[in-house]
N, C-alpha and C positions, 0 to 999 in steps of 0.2 A: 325228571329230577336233575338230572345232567343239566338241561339246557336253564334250568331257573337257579342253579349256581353261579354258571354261565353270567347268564344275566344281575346274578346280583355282584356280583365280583368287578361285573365292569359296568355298574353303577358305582360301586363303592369306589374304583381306580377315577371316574371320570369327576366325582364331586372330592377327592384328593389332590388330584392333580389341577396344575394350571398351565395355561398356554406361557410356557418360557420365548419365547422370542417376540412376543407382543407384549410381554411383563419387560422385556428388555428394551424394545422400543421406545415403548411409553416414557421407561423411565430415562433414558438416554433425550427424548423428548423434553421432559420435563426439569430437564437440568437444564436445556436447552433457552427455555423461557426465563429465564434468570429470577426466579420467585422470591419475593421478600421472605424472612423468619415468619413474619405474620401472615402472607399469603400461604406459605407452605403449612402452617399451624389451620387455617383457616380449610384447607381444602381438605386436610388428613380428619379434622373434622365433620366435614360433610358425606365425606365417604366414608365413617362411622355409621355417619345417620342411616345409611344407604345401604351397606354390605350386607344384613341380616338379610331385610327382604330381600334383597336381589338373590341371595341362597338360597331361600325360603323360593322362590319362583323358578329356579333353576332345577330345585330337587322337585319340584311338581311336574316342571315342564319335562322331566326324564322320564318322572314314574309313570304319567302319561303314555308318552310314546314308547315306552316296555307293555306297557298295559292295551296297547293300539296293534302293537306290533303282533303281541299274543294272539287278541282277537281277531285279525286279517287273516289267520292262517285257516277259520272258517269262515270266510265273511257275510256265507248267506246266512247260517244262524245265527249271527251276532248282528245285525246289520242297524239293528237300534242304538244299540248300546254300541256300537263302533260311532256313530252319527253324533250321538251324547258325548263322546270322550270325544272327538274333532273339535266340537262346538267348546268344550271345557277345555281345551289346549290352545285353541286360539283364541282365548277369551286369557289364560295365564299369559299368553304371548304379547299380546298387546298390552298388561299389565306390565310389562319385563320393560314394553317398549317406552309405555309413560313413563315409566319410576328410573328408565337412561334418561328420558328427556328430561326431566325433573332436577336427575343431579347438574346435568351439564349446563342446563340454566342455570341452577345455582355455581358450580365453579363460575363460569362465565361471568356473573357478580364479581369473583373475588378479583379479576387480570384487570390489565389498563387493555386499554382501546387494541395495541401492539399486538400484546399475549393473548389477548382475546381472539383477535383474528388468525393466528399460529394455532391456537386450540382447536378454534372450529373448522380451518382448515385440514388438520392433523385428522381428526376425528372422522372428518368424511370419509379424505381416506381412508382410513384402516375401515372404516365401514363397508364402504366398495370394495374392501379386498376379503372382505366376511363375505359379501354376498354372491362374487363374483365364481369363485368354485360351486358351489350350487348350482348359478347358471350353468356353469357350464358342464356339467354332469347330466344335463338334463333333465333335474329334480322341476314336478308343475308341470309336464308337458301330460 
């Protein structure tokens, strides 16, 4: 009982909270890009269309891996149903991944040529630097 408090408590902290210095970046970024009234109007509504799901995938992508986590602790008796939640988390995961590529195509619409290539360049970045601690933790080995 302890540890499914545990767990739900920092489920509840981690879809509360958001990453502050990438929320600062960005925005620091994107003042950066000198955006028209109508580009900034233009992209606050894209990322309307977009933030539901992306929340919607993010609380899947958790409850999963609480639900993966759980079952690893016997993983010969689970070992179907651990195989089925994998198969079902990276199947949300590559969802999460289209519906990024999705938006940024679209912003990438709204910029000129300039701010186009400051976004997509920006973006990789912080990309690389999402994936880069994982490597190097030795997560996949």
């Amino acid at each position: 009982m302890k540890y499914s408090l545990f767990y739900v408590l920092l489920l509840l902290l981690l879809l509360s909270s958001s990453p502050l210095l990438a929320q600062e970046s960005y925005t620091e970024f994107e003042r950066g890009l000198n955006l028209t009234d109508s580009q900034k109007h233009q992209i606050v509504e894209i990322r309307k269309r977009y933030i539901n799901e992306w929340q919607t995938l993010k609380r899947q992508s958790i409850s999963k891996r609480l639900e993966l986590r759980r079952l690893s602790k016997a993983p010969s008796n689970n070992y179907e149903q651990i195989e089925k939640i994998r198969n079902e988390l990276g199947e949300i995961e590559g969802s999460r991944e289209n519906l990024y590529n999705q938006y940024r195509i679209e912003v990438s619409k709204v910029l000129n040529e300039e701010q186009r290539e400051r976004y997509n360049n920006f973006c990789g970045m912080e990309r690389r630097k999402m994936i880069r601690p994982f490597m190097q933790r030795g997560y996949g080995r």
